[in-house]
VOBA-1610 file (N, C-alpha, C; in pm, whole numbers, padded with zeros to 5 digits, always signed):
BEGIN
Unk-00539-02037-01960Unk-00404-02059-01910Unk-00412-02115-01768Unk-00355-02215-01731Unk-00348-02286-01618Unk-00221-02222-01534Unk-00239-02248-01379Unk-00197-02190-01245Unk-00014-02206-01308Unk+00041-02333-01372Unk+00153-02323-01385Unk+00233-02193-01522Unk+00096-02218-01573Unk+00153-02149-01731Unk+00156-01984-01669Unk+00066-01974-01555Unk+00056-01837-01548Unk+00152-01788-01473Unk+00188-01853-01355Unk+00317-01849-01265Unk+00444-01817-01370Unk+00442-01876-01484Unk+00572-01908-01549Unk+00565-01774-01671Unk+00452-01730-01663Unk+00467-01633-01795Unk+00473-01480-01687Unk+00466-01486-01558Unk+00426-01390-01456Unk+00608-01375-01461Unk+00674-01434-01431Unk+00767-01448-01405Unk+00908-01432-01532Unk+00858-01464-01623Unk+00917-01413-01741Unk+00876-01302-01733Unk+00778-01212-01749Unk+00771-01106-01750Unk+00856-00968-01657Unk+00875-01096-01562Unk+00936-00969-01449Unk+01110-01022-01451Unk+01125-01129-01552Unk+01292-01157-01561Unk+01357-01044-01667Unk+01232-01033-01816Unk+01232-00979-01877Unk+01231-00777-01842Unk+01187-00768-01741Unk+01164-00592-01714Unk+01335-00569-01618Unk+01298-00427-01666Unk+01448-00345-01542Unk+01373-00206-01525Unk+01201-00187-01533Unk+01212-00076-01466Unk+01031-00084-01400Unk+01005-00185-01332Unk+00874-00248-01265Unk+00807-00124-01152Unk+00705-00131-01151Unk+00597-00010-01123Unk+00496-00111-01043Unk+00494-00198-00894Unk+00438-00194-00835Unk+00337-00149-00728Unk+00185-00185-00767Unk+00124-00099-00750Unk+00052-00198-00658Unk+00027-00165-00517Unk-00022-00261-00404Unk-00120-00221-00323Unk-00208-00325-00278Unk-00373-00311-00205Unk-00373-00360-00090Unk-00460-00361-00017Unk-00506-00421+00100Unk-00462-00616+00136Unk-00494-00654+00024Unk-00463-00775-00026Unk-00316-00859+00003Unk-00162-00776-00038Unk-00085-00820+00048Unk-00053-00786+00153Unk-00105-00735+00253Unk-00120-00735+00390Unk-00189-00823+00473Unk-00314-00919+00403Unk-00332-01001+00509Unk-00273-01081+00573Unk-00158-01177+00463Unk-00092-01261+00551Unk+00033-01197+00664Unk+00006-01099+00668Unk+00091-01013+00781Unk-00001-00970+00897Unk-00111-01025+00864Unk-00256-01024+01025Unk-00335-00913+00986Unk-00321-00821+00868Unk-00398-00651+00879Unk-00515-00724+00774Unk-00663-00682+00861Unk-00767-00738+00770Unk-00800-00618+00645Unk-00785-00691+00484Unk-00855-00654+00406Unk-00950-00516+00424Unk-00904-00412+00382Unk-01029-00306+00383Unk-01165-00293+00343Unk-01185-00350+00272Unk-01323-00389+00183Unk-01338-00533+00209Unk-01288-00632+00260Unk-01337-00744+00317Unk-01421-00757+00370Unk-01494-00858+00406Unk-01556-00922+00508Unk-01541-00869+00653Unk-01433-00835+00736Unk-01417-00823+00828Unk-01336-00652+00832Unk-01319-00600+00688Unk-01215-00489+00711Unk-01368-00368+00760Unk-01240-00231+00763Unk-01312-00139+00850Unk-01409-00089+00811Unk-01421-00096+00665Unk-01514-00032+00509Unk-01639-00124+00615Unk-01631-00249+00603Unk-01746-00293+00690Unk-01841-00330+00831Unk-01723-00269+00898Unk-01773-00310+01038Unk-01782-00141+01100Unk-01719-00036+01039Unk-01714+00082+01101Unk-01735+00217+01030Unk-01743+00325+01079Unk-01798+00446+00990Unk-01707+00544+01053Unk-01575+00560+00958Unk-01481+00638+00931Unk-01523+00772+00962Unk-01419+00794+01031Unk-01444+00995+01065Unk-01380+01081+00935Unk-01440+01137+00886Unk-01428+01223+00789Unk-01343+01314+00835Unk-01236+01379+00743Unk-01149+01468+00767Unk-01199+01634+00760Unk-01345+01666+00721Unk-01391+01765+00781Unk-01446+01751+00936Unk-01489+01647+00941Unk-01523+01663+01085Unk-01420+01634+01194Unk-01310+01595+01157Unk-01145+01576+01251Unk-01141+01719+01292Unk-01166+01786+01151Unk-01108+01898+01186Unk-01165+02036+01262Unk-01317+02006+01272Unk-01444+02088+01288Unk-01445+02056+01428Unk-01451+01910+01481Unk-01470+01868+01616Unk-01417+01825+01722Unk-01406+01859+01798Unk-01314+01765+01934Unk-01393+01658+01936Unk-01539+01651+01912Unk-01631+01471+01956Unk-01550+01368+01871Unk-01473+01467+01736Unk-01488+01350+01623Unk-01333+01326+01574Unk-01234+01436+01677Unk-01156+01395+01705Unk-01125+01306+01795Unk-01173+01269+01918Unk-01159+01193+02001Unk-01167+01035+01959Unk-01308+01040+01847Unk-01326+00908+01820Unk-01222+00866+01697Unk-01173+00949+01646Unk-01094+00924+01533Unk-00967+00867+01607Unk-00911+00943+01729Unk-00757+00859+01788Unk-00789+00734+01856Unk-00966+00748+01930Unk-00979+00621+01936Unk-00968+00478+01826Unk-01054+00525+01730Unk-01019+00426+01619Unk-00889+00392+01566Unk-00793+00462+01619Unk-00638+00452+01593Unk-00587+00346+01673Unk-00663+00401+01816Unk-00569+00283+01922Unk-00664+00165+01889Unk-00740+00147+01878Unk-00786-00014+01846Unk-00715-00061+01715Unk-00725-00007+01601Unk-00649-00027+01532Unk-00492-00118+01548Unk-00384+00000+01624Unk-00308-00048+01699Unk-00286-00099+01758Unk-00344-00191+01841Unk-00375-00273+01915Unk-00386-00432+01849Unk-00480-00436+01757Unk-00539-00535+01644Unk-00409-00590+01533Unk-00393-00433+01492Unk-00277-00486+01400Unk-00138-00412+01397Unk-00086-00342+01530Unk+00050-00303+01613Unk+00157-00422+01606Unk+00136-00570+01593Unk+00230-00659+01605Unk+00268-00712+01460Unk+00174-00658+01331Unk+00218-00750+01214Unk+00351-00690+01142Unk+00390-00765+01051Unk+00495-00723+01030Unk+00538-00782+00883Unk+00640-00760+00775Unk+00663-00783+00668Unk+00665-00931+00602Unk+00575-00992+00559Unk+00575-01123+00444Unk+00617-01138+00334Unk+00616-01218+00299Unk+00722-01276+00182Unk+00659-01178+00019Unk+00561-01144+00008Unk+00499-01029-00048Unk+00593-00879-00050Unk+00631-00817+00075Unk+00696-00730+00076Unk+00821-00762+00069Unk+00893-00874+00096Unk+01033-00909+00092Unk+01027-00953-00055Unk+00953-00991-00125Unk+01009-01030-00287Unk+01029-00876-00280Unk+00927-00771-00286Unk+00955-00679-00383Unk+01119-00582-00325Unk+01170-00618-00205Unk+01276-00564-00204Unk+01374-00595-00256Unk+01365-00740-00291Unk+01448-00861-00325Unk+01466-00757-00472Unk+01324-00726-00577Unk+01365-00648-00690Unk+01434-00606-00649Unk+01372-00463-00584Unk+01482-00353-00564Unk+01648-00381-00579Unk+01674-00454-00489Unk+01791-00519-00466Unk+01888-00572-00601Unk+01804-00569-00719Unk+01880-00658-00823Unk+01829-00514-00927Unk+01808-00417-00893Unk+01754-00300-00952Unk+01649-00314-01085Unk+01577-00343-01024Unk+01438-00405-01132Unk+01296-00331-01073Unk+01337-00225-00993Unk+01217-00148-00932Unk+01226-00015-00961Unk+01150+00053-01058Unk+01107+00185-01067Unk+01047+00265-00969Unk+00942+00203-00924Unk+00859+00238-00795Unk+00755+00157-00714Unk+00749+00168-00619Unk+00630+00026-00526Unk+00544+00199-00513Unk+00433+00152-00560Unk+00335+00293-00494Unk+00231+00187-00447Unk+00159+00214-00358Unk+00062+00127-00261Unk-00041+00209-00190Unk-00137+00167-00150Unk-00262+00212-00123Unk-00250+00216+00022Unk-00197+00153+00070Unk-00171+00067+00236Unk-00121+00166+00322Unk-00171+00204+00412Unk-00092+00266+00540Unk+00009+00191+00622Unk-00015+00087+00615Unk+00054+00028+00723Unk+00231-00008+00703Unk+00274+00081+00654Unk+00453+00104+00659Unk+00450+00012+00646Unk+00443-00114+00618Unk+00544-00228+00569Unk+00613-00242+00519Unk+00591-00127+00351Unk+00689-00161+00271Unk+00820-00045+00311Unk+00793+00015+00425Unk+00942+00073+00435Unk+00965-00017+00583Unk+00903-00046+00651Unk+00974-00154+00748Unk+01035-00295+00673Unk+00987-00303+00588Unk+01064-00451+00493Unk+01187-00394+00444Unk+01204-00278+00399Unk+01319-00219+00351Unk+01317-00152+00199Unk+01180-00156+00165Unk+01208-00046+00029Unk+01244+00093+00051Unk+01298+00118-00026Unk+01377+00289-00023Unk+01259+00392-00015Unk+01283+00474+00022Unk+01213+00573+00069Unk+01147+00632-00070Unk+01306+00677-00146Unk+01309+00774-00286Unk+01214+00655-00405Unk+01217+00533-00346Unk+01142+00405-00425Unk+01028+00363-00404Unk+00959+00464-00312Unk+00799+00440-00228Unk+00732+00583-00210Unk+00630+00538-00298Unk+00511+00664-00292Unk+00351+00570-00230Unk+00383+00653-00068Unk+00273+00577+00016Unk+00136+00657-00041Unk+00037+00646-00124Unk-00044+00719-00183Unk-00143+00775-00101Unk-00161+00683+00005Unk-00318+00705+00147Unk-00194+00742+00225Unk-00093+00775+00277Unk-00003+00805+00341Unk+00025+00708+00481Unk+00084+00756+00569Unk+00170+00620+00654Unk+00076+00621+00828Unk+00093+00541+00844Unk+00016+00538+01037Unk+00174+00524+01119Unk+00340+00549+01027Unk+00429+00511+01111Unk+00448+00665+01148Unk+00378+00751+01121Unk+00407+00920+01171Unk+00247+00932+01197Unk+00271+01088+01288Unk+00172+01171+01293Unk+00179+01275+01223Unk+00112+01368+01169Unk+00093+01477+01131Unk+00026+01589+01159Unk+00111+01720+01252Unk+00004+01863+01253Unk-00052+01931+01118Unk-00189+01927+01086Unk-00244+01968+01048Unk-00236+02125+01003Unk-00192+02176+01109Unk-00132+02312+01109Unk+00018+02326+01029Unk+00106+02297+01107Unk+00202+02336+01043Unk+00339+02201+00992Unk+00262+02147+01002Unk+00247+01976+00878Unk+00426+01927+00931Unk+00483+01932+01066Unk+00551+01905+01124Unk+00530+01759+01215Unk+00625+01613+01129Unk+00574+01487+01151Unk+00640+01410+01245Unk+00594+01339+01349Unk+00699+01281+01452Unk+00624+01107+01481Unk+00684+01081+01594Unk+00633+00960+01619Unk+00518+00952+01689Unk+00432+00818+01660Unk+00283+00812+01672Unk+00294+00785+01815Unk+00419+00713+01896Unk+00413+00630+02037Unk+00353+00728+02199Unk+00411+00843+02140Unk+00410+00967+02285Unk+00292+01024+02252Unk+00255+01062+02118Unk+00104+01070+02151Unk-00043+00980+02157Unk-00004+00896+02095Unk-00080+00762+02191Unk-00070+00744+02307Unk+00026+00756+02356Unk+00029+00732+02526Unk-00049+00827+02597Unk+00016+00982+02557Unk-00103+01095+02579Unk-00228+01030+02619Unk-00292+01008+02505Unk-00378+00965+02452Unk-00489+00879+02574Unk-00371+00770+02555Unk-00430+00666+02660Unk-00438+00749+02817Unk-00352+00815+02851Unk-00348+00871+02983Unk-00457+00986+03037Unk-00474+01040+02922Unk-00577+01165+02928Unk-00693+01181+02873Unk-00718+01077+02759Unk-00873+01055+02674Unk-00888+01204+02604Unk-00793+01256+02568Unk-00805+01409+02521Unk-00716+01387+02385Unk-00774+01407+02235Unk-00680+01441+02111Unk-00563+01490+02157Unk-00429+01421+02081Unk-00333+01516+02137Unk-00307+01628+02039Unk-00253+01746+02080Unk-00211+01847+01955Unk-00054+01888+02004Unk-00072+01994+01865Unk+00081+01981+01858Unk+00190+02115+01928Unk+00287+02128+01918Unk+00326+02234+01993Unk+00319+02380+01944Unk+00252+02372+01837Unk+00253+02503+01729Unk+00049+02543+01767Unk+00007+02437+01832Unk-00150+02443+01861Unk-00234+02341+01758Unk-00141+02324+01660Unk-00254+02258+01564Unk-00298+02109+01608Unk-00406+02073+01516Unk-00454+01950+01482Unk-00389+01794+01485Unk-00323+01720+01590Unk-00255+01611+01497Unk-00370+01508+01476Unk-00302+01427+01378Unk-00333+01302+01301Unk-00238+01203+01293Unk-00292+01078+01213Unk-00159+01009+01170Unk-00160+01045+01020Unk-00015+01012+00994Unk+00018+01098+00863Unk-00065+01069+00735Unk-00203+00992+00737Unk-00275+00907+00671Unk-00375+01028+00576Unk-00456+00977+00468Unk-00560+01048+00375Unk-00647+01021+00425Unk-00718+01097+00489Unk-00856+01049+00563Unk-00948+01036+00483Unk-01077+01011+00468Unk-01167+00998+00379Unk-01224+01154+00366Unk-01217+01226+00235Unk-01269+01363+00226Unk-01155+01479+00203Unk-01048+01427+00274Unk-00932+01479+00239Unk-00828+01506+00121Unk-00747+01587+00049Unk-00676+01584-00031Unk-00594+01500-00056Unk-00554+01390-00142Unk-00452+01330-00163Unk-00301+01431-00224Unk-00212+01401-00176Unk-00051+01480-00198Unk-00034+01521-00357Unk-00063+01596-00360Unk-00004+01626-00525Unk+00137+01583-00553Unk+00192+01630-00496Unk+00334+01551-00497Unk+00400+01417-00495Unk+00293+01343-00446Unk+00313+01195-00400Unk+00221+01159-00563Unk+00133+01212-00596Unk+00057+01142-00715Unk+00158+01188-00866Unk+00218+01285-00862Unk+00310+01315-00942Unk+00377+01249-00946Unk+00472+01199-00882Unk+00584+01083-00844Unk+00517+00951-00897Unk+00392+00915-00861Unk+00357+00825-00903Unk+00325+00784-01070Unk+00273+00909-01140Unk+00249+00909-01252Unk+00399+00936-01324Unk+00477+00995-01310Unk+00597+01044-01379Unk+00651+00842-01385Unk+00651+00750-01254Unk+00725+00667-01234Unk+00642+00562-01346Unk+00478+00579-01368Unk+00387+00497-01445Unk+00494+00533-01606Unk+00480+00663-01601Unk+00550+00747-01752Unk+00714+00660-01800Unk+00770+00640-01673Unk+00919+00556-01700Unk+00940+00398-01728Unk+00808+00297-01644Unk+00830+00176-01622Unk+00835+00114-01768Unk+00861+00024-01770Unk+00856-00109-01867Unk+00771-00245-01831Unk+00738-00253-01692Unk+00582-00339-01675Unk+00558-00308-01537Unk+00436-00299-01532Unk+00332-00264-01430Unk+00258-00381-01377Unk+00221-00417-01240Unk+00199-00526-01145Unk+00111-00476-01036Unk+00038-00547-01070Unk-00105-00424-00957Unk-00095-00614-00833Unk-00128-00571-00660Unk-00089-00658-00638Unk-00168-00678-00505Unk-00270-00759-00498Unk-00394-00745-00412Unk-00459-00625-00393Unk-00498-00612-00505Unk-00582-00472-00461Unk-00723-00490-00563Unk-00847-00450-00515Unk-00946-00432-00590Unk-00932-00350-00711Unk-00858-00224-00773Unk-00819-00146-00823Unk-00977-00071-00878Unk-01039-00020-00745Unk-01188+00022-00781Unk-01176+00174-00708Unk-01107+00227-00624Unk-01039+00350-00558Unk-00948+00429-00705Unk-01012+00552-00719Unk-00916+00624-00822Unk-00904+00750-00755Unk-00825+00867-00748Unk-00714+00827-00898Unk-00627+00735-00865Unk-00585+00661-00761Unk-00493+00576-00734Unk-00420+00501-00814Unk-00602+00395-00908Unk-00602+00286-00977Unk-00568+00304-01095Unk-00596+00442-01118Unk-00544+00478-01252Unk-00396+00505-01264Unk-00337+00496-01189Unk-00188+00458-01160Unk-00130+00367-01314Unk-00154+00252-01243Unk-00105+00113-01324Unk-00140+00110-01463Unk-00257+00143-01469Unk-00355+00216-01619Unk-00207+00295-01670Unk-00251+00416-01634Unk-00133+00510-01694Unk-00006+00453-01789Unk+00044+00318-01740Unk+00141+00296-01784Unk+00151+00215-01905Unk+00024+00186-01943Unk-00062+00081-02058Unk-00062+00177-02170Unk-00058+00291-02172Unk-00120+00427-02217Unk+00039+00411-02393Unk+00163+00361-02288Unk+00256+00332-02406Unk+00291+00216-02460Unk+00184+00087-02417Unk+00189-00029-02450Unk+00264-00109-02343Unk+00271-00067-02238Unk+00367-00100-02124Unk+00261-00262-02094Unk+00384-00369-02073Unk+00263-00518-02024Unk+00204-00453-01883Unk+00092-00478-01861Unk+00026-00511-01719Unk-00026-00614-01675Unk-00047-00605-01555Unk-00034-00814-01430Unk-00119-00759-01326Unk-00236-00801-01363Unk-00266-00819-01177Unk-00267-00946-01164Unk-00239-00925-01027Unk-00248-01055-00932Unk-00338-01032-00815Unk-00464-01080-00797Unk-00529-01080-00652Unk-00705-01185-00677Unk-00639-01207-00552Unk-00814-01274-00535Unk-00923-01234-00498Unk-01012-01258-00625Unk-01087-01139-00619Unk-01105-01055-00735Unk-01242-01038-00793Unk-01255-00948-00910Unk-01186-00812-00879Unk-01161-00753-00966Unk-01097-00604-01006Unk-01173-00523-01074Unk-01184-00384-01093Unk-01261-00342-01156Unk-01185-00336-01310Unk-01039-00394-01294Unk-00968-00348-01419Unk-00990-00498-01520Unk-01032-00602-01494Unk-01022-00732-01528Unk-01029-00761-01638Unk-01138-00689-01730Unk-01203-00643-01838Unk-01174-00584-01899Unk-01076-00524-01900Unk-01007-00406-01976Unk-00932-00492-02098Unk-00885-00440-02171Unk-00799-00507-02292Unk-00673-00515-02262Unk-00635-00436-02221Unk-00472-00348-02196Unk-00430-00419-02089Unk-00526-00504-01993Unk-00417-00603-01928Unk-00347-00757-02011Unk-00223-00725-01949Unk-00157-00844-01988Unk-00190-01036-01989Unk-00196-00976-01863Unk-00231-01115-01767Unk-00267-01087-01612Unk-00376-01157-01619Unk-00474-01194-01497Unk-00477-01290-01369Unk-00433-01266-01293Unk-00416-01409-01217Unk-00482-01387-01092Unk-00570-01472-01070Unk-00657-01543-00952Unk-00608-01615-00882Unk-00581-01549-00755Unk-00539-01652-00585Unk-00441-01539-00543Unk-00417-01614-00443Unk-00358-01541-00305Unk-00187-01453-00368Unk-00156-01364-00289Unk-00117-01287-00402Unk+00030-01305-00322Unk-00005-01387-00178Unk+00110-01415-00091Unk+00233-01584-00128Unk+00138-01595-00222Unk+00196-01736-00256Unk+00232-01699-00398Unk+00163-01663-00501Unk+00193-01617-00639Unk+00297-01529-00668Unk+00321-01434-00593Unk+00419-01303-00616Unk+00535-01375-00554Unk+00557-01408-00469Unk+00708-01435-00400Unk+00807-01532-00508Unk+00696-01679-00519Unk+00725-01769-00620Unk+00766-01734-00771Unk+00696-01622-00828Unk+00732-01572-00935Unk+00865-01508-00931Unk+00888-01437-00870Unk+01007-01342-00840Unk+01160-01440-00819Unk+01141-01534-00729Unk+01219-01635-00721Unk+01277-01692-00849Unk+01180-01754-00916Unk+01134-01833-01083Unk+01218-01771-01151Unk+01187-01581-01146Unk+01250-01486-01250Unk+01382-01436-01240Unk+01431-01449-01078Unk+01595-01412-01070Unk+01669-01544-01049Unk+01578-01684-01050Unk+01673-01786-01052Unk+01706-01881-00922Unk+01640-01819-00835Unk+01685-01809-00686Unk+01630-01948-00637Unk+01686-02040-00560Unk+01659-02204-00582Unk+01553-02163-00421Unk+01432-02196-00434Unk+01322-02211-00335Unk+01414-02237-00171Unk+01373-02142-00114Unk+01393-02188+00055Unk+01532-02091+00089Unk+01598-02044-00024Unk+01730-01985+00032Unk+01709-01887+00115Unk+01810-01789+00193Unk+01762-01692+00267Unk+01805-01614+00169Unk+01705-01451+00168Unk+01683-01361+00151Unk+01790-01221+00227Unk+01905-01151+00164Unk+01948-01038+00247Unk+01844-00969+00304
//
């Protein structure tokens, strides 16, 4: 199937659904400046993640952990929502979204404007902090500044641990947040995995889940998948997931290229 046939059957598919289960990676975030995690240049390769036993064991490994925050912040503090996150609100908007669940910390898809009750952040968000202690979440800005002013972890007013509200590596993922996610796999009518390697589980088994009742599935990303091979996908599509997804979505509600977007 060629780049047009696939655009055009991507897009029927999502004219055809009213209850879509987007499931999103590292992948649509680059063209918003945040490098790829497993890339070439992402953190998987240039750096060695503080483990969430040792956040919690150490002040050395706390220190370096808020450090790795403010560079972070720093690097990718200015990016902001692409035409990737604005299609999928655009669903929302015409009520064709069951759920966006995403791998991504980086709040985009609630700074673009998906609903809160319509977003299960699965690695959780860098737009909060979180005490560790008594799991009370505020803004990341005053304790960064801390931060910067004193070179000391900040903690919280109860004594505990903070963080940003994120799954550190070693850490528990939310039972609650993966419930939501699977109950929403259990409701959809097609599933759309969307720059993401889908090689991280249980995450990946997300989109899976929803194949389980014959539900169509779509990835879109550049870049092998570990799911590629599977039978139970629908359709496969290779390239940038910032040019493919927006265009499809457009194609499927009709929407004449270039208009503005609410």
């Amino acid at each position: 199937m060629d780049d047009l046939h696939e655009s055009r059957a991507l897009a029927g598919l999502i004219a055809g659904a009213e209850r879509i289960l987007l499931f999103t990676g590292a992948g649509i975030s680059t063209a918003s400046g945040i490098p790829d995690y497993r890339g070439p240049q992402g953190v998987w390769k240039t750096r060695r993640p503080v483990y969430y036993q040792e956040f919690m064991e150490s002040e050395e490994h706390r220190k370096a952990y808020w450090q790795q925050k403010m560079e972070d912040a720093a690097s990718w503090g200015a990016a902001r929502p692409n035409p990737v996150h604005r299609a999928i609100v655009r669903l929302e908007q015409v009520g064709k979204v069951e759920m966006v669940v995403t791998q991504n910390v980086d709040g985009l898809h609630a700074v673009a404007g998906t609903s809160r009750e319509k977003l299960v952040e699965i690695h959780g968000t860098n737009l909060l902090v979180e005490c560790q202690s008594c799991r009370e979440r505020t803004d990341p800005e005053p304790h960064f500044a801390t931060f910067r002013e004193t070179g000391t972890p900040p903690s919280c007013h109860c004594g505990g641990a903070l963080k940003t509200a994120t799954i550190s590596f070693g850490q528990n993922l939310r039972t609650d947040e993966l419930e939501r996610a699977f109950e929403a796999a259990d409701r959809c009518d097609l599933a759309i995995a969307l720059g993401s390697s889908l090689t991280v589980n249980p995450a990946a088994a997300i989109p899976l889940h929803a194949t389980e009742r014959g539900t169509p599935y779509v990835i879109v990303n550049q870049g092998p998948t570990d799911h590629d091979r599977l039978r139970v996908v629908t359709l496969r599509i290779e390239g940038d997931v910032s040019a493919v997804f927006p265009a499809a979505v457009e194609a499927a509600l009709d929407v004449t290229p270039g208009t503005a977007h609410p």
